[in-house]
C-alpha positions in Angstrom: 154.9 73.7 141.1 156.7 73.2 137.9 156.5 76.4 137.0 159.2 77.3 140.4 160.9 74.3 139.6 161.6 75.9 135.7 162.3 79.4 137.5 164.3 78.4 139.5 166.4 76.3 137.2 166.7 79.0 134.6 168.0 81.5 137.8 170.5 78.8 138.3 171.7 78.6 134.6 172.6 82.4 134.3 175.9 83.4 134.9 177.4 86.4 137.9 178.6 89.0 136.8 181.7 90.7 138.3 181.0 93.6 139.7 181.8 96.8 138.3 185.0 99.0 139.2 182.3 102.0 140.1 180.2 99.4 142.1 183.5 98.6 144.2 183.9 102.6 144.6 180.1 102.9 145.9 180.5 99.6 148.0 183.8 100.7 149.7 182.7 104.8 150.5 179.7 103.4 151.8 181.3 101.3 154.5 184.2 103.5 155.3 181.0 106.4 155.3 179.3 104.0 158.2 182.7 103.9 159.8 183.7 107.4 160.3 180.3 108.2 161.4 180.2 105.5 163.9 183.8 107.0 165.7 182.6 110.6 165.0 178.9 109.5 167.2 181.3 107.8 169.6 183.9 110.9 170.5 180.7 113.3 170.5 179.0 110.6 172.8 182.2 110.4 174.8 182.4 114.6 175.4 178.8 115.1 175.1 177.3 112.0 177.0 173.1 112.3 177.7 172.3 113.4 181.1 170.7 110.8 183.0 167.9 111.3 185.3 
């Protein structure tokens, strides 16, 4: 047990790091990816809808 009290003490101790500009870039075109590919699967559902049976 000492040995996750010491691990998890010396997680504690290191400092966060700012992401990077290029982490930002990846972060935001992945989300606004998800988005327009949600609306674009909602018109196509919208004109396109699955016939029931």
């Amino acid at each position: 047990m000492s040995d996750l009290n010491e691990l998890s003490k010396s997680i504690a101790e290191i400092p966060e790091e700012p992401l990077l500009p290029i982490e930002k870039k990846l972060i935001a075109g992945s989300l606004t990816l998800g988005i327009v590919l949600l609306v674009v699967l909602g018109i196509v559902n919208h004109f396109l809808p699955v016939a029931s049976v």
